[in-house]
N, C-alpha and C positions, 0 to 999 in steps of 0.2 A: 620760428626764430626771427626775432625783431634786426632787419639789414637794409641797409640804404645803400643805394649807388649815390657816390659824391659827384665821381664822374668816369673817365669809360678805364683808368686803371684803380683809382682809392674807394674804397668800400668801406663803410659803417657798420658795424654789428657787435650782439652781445659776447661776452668773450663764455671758453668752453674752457672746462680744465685742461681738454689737450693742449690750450693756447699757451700754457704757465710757462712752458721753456723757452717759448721764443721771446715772452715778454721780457723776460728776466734779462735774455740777451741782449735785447734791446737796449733796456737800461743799464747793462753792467757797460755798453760799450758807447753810453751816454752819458755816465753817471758826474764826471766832472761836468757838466754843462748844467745838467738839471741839478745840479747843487745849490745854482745861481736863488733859483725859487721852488726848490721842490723841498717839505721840510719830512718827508718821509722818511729817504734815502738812505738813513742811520740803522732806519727799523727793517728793510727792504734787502736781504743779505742772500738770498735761498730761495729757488724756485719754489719749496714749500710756502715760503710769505706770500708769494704771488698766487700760489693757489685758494688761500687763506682768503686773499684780498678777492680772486674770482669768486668765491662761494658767497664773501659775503656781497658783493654786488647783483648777485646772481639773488639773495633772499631781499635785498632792499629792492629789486627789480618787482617780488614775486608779491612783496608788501605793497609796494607802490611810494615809497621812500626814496629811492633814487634810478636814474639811468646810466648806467657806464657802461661805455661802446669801446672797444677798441678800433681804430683805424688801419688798415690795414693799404700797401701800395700793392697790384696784383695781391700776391700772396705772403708778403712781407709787410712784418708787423711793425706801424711805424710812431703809434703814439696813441693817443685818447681823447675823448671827448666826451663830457656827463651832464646830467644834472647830479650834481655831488648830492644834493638835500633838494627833494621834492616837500615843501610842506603847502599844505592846503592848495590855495591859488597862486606860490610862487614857489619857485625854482635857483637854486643856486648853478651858476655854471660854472666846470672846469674843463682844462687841457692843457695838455702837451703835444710835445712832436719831436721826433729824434730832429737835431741838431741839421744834419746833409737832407732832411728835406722842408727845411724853411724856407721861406721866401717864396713858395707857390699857390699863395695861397687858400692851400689847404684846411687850415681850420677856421679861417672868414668862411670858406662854404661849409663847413660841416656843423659850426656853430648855427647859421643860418638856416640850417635844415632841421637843426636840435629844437631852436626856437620854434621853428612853425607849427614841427610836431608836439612841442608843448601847448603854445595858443591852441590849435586846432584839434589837438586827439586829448590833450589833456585838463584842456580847458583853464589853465593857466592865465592867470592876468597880470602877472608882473614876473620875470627874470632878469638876475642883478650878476653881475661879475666884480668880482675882488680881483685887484692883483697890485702889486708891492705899487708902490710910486715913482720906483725905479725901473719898473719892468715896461718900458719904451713898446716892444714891439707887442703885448698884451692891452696895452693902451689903445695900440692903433685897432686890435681886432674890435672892443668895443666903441672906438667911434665910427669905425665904418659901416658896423653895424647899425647904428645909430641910436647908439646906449647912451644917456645922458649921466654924467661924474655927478654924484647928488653929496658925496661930502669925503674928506680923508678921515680914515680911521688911525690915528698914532699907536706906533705902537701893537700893531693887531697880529703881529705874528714871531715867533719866536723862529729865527734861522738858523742853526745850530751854534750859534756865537754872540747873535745880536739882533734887535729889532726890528723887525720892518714897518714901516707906515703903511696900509693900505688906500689906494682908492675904488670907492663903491660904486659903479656903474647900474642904472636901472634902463630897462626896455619894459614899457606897458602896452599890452595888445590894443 
């Protein structure tokens, strides 16, 4: 089983069907926050979706399509971090994080580690991040990373009421 130490309490790993309940919880007791930029939420009702949603990361893992980790604090489930879309030599990334543990820096390291293993295991040569042009504190993970913004996409996401613009962030190994 693919699992990273972030550091001596957050852990990275592939998530298991027993994980569906806790996820669920997670997000049912997140679910106004991640409204902001999550456009799933509507579809996301029943720990059955979440198991749905394990299986299929679990065969994009087994194809070589994507990577999705849950993160976890000790033994509390506390958000995610992917390659949403492995194609060829690039990589799309995503994440979250419950709301009470932001500001720890928590997913600048665990993006950080997502990338390396992609440069270095996966042989990757370019990984980009999207995220709304409102979304401040996803801005800041890809410039500390030292993602360069290469253009705004208008328009690139439906939020369950209305538009969002994206900006496209690239890192090349």
């Amino acid at each position: 089983m693919l699992k990273w130490q972030i550091d001596e309490r957050i852990m990275a790993r592939k998530f298991t069907l027993s994980d569906a309940a806790s996820v669920f919880a997670v997000i049912e007791h997140n679910r106004t926050y991640l409204r902001q930029w999550m456009p799933w939420l509507d579809q996301t009702t029943s720990v059955a979706h979440i198991e749905q949603f394990i299986q299929k990361a679990q065969e994009g893992y087994a194809n070589g399509t994507n990577l999705i980790l849950g993160l976890w604090n000790d033994k509390q489930y506390i958000g995610v971090v992917s390659f949403n879309k492995i194609d060829g030599a690039s990589a799309e990334i995503g994440y979250w994080i419950s709301e009470d543990t932001q500001g720890q820096g928590i997913i600048r390291r665990a993006v950080k580690l997502l990338i390396e293993y992609g440069f270095q295991d996966l042989n990757l040569v370019t990984v980009n991040i999207q995220c709304a042009t409102n979304n401040l504190k996803s801005h800041a993970v890809a410039q500390r990373l030292g993602f360069t913004q290469v253009k705004t996409i208008p328009n690139n996401e439906w939020l369950y009421d209305h538009y969002v613009d994206h900006a496209l962030y690239v890192l090349s190994r």
